[in-house]
C-alpha positions as CSV (number, residue, x, y, z in Angstrom):
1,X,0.0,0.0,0.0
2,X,0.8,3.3,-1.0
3,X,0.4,6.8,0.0
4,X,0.9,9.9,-1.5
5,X,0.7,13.4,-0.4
6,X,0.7,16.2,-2.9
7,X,1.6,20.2,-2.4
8,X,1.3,23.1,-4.7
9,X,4.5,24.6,-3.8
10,X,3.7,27.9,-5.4
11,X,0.6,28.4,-2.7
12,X,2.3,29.9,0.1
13,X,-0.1,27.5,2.6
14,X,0.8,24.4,1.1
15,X,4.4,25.3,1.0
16,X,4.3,25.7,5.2
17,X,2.7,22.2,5.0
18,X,5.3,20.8,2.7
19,X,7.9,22.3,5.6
20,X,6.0,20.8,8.0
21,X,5.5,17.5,6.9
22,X,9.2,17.1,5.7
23,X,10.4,18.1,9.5
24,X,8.1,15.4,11.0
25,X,10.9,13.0,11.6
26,X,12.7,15.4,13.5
27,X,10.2,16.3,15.0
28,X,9.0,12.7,16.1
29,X,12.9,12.1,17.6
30,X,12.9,15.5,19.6
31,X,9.6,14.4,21.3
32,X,11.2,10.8,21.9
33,X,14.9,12.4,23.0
34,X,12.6,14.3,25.4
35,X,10.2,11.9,27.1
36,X,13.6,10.0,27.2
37,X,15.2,12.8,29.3
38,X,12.9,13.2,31.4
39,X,12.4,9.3,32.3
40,X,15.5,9.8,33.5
41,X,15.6,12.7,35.4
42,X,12.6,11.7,37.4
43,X,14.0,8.3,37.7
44,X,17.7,8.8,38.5
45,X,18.1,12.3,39.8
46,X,19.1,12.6,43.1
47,X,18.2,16.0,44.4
48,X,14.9,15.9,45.3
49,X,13.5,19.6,44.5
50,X,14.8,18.4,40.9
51,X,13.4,15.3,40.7
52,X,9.5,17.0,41.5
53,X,10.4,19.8,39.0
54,X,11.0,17.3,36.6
55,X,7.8,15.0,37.2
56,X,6.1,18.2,37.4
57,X,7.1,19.1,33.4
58,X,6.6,15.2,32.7
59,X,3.2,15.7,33.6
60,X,2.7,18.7,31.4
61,X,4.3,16.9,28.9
62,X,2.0,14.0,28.8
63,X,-1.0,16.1,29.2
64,X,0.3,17.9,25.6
65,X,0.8,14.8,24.2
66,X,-2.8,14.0,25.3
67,X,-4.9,17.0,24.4
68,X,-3.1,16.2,21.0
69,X,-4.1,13.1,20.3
70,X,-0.9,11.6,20.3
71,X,-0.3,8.4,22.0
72,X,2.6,8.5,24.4
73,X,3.2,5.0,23.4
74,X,4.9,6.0,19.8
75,X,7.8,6.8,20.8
């Protein structure tokens, strides 16, 4: 199965799609780097007033990831 996904590069609009779509990937590894580092932050770290700063921002992260739509499970 194929899929393709056509943009009229000479409409402004689809050209920020285009953009967008090609930095996906990149996108996709920042998000996992970062769930990543924070695992391990809240996981390993041994000062405490760290360690709830960085659960606190893993829980905002998780709630983005949710009011997206996008399973934390991807990555």
């Amino acid at each position: 199965m194929k899929a393709t996904i056509k943009f009229n590069l000479d409409d402004p609009d689809d050209r920020e799609n285009y953009a967008r779509v090609n930095a996906a990937q990149k996108m996709w590894n920042a998000i996992g780097d970062f769930k990543r580092i924070l695992r391990s932050e809240t996981k390993h770290g041994e000062d405490e007033a760290r360690v709830k700063f960085f659960e606190e921002v893993r829980e905002k992260f998780y709630e983005c990831l949710n009011d997206n739509a996008v399973p934390d499970d991807y990555f």
